[in-house]
N, C-alpha and C positions, 0 to 999 in steps of 0.2 A: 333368412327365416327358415324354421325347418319345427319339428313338432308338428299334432293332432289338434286339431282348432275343432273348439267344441262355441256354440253358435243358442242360445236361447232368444226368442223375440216372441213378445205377446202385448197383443190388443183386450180390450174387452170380448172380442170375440172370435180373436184368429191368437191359434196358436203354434208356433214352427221350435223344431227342435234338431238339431243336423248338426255332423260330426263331418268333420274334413281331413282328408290323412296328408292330400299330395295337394302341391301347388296349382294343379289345373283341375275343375270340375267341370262336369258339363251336366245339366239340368234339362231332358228332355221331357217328351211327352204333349197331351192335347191341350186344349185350349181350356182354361175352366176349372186345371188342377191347383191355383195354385201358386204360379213361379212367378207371375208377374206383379201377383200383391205382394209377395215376400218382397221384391226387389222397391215396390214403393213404400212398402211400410219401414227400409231402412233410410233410403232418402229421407221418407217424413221423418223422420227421427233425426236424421243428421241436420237436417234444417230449423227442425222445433222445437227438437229432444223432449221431456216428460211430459211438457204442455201438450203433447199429442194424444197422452195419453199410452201412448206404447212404451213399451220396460224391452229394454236389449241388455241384453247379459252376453259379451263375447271374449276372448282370451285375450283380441286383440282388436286394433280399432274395426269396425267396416263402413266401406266407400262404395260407393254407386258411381260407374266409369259411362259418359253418353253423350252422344253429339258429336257435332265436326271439332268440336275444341278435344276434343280426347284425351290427344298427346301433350299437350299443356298440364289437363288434370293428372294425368299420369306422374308428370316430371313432381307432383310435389305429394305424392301419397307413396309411404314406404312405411314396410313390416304393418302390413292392410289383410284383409279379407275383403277383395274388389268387387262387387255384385257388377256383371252385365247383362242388362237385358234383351229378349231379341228384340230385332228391327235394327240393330247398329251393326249395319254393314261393314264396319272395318274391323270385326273380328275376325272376317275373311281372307282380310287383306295380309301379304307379306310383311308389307310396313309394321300393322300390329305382332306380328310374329318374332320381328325382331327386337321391337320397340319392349316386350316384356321380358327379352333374357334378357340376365344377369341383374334384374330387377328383386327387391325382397320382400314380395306379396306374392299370395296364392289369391287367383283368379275360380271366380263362378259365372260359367257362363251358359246364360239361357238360353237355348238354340233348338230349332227342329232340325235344323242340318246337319251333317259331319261337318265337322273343320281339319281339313286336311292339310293344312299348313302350322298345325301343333301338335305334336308329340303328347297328346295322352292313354291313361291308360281304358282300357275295358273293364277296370274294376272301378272304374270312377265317372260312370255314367249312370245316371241313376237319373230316375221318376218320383214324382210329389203323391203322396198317398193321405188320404183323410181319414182320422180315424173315429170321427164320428165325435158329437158332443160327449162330454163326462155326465154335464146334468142339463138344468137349464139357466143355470147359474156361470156353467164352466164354458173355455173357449173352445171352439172344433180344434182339434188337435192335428197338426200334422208332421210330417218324418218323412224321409226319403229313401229310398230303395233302391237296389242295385237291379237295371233291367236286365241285364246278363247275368245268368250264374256265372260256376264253376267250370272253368274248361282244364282243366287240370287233368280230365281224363280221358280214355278213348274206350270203346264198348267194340269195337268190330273185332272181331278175331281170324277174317279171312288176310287172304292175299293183299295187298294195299299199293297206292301210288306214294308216294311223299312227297308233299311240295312245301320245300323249305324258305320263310323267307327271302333269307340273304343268301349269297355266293359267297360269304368268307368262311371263317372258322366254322360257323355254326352247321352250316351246308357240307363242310368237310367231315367232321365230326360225323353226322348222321349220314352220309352216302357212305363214309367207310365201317361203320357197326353194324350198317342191316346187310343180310343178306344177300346173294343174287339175283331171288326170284323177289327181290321188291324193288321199284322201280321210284330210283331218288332224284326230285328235280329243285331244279333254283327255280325260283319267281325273279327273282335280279330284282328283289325290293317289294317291300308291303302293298304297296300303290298297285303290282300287279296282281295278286291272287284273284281280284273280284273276274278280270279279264280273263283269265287262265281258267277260274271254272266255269264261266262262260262259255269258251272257245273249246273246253272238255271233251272229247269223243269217246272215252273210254267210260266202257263200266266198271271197270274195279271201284274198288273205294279207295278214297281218298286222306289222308290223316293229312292237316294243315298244322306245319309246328311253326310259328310267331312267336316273336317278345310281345308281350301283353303288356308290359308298361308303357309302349310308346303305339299301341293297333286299335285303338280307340277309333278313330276318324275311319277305319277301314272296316268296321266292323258290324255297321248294320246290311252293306249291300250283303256282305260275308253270310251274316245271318238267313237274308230271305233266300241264298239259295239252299243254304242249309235246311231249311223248313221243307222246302220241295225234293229234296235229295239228300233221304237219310243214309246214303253213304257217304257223305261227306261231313267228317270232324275236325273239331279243332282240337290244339295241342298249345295252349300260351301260358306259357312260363314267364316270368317278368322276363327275361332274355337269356340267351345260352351262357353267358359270363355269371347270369344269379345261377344257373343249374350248375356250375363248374364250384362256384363258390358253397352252393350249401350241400354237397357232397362230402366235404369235410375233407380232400384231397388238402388243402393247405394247412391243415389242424392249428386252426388261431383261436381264440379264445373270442378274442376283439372281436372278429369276423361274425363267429357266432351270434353274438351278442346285437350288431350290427342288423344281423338277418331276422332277431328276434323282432327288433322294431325297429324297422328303417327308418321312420316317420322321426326319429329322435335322431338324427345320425344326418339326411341328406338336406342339404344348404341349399332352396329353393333359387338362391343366389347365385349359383355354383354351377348348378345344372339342372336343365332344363325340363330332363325325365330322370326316371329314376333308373332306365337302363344305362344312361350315360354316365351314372352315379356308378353302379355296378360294374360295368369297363373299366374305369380312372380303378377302383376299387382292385378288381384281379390284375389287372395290368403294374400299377404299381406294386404290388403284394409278390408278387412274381418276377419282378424285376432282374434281380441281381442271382435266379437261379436257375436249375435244368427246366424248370418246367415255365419259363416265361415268356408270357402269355400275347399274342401278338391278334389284334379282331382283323385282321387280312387274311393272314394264313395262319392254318393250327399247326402248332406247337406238337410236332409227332408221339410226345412225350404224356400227351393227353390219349393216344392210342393203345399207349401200352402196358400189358398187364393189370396189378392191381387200382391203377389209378383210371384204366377204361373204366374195370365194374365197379369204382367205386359212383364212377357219374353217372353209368345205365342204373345204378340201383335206385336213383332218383325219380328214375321215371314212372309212371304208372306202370302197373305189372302188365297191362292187358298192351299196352304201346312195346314193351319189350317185346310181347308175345306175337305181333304183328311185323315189329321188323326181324323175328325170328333169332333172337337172342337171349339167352339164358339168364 
C-alpha cells in the first residue's frame, strides 16, 4: 500500500480530521487531548457501524489492533489504516516490529513513549489539537499537528563539532567537505547521539546531521537537551541517499517526480521507512555507472568536482557556512 490516507470520523459531537503520508504514525501528547476517543470511536464503528451513530469517511478500511490476540488480528487485516492504542505493550516489543514489515497497512500508534524498535520518521509525530466548537449545533473539531517543526536548518554561524549519525557514506561525505578547523565525529548509529551529548565536554557547538525519516524514537530525548543547550542543532534530511538524490547529480525525470511525492511511489510493503526506500532508490539508479552508489563506503566520485557542489548546494546556506564551504 503506498499513497496519502486522508481519514474523516464524526459523532454528534466529536469531530477528527487527519491526513497520513507514511506508513508509521505516532500520536502523542497528554491525557485528555483526545487520542483515545479517536481510537474508540473507530472500534465503535467497526463493531456497530451507523447504528452508532458516528459517519467514518476513509480512503481505506480502518482497524483497531489490542490485546494479547494481536498477532492473530494482524494476520487477517491488509491494505488497513490500524489504530493502536496505549497500554498495549507489545508495540515495544521486537516481535511487533517484525511482525509488521512487509505487511500492507500503515500503523497509528498512540503512545507517550519513543518506540525505539521502529523506524520512524520526526515529521510524523504529531499531537491532537481541539479547535473549539463551530456553533452549538456543530461537533468540537479536531486535527493533528506536527510537534517538531522544521530541522532543515542550522542558525550558528561559529566554529562547530559535527556529529554524524552513521560511520558509512554519510560520515564520509561530511568529514571530507568540511574544513580542518571543524571537528567530524560518527555516533556509530542514531541510538547514540542522546549519550554523546550527554557525555559532551565541549563548548563548541554542535550541528547533529540525521536521516529524519527513520530519528523519530530518538528524538524527544534529543529535543530536551536541545532546549537546555542552544548550541546544539539539528540537521535531518530524510537521509544522505534523499540529499544525493534531490541534487539532481543523476538528472532523471522519474526521480524528480518520485521526490515530488514520495507518498505515491513508496510500497509500505516494500520498506519499512522511507530512508530504505531512498537507498534501494540511488543504489539501483547508479548501478551500472561511475558514480555507483555503495551506503558502506562513498563512492569518491560523489567528492569530486561538479557533482560535490552540486550536493553541498542542497544544504542550507548557514550549514555550508559552518563547515566552511563555499
Amino acid at each position: 500500500m503506498h499513497g496519502v490516507i486522508h481519514l474523516l470520523i464524526q459523532s454528534a459531537h466529536l469531530k477528527y480530521e487527519m491526513t497520513f503520508y507514511r506508513n508509521i504514525t505516532i500520536l502523542k501528547g497528554d491525557s485528555a487531548t483526545g487520542k483515545t476517543t479517536l481510537v474508540d470511536m473507530i472500534q465503535e464503528y467497526n463493531l456497530n457501524g451507523a447504528d452508532t451513530g458516528i459517519n467514518l469517511s476513509c480512503d481505506v478500511p480502518c482497524r483497531v489492533l489490542a490485546g494479547n490476540t494481536w498477532m492473530e488480528q494482524l494476520n487477517g487485516i491488509h491494505k488497513s489504516l490500524v489504530f493502536i492504542d496505549e497500554g498495549n505493550r507489545f508495540v515495544a516489543q521486537q516481535e511487533f516490529a517484525r511482525a509488521i514489515q512487509g505487511t500492507d497497512n500503515y500503523y497509528v500508534i498512540v503512545t507517550r513513549e519513543s518506540i525505539s524498535n521502529l523506524p520512524y520518521s520526526v515529521t510524523e509525530i504529531y499531537g491532537i489539537r481541539s479547535a473549539g466548537k463551530y456553533s452549538v449545533q456543530e461537533p468540537v473539531y479536531h486535527h493533528m499537528y506536527r510537534i517538531y517543526g522544521d530541522y532543515n536548518s542550522v542558525d550558528l554561524n561559529e566554529t562547530v563539532n559535527l556529529l554524524v549519525e552513521d560511520s558509512n557514506s554519510g560520515y564520509d561525505f561530511f568529514s571530507k567537505v568540511s574544513s580542518k578547523d571543524v571537528e567530524c565525529i560518527s555516533a556509530q548509529g542514531a541510538g547514540n547521539i542522546f549519550g554523546i551529548l550527554q557525555a559532551k565536554s565541549s563548548k563548541a557547538n554542535t550541528v547533529i546531521i540525521a536521516d529524519g525519516a527513520a530519528f523519530g524514537a530518538y528524538m524527544e530525548k534529543v529535543y530536551q537537551v536541545m532546549l537546555r543547550n542552544k548550541g546544539i542543532q539539528l540537521y535531518l534530511p530524510e537521509s544522505f541517499e534523499w540529499l544525493i538524490l534531490s541534487s539532481g547529480v543523476l538528472r532523471d525525470k522519474e526521480i524528480e517526480d518520485i521526490l515530488e511525492n514520495p507518498s505515491d511511489y513508496i510500497d509500505c510493503e516494500t520498506y519499512i521507512s522511507w530512508e530504505r526506500y531512498f537507498t534501494h532508490l540511488l543504489t539501483s539508479r547508479t548501478a551500472d555507472t561511475y558514480m555507483r552508489y555503495s551506503k558502506s563506503k562513498l563512492n569518491p566520485a560523489f567528492l569530486q568536482g561538479k557533482i560535490r557542489e552540486q550536493i553541498l548546494r542542497i544544504l542550507p546556506e548557514t550549514l555550508r557556512n559552518v563547515l566552511r564551504v563555499k
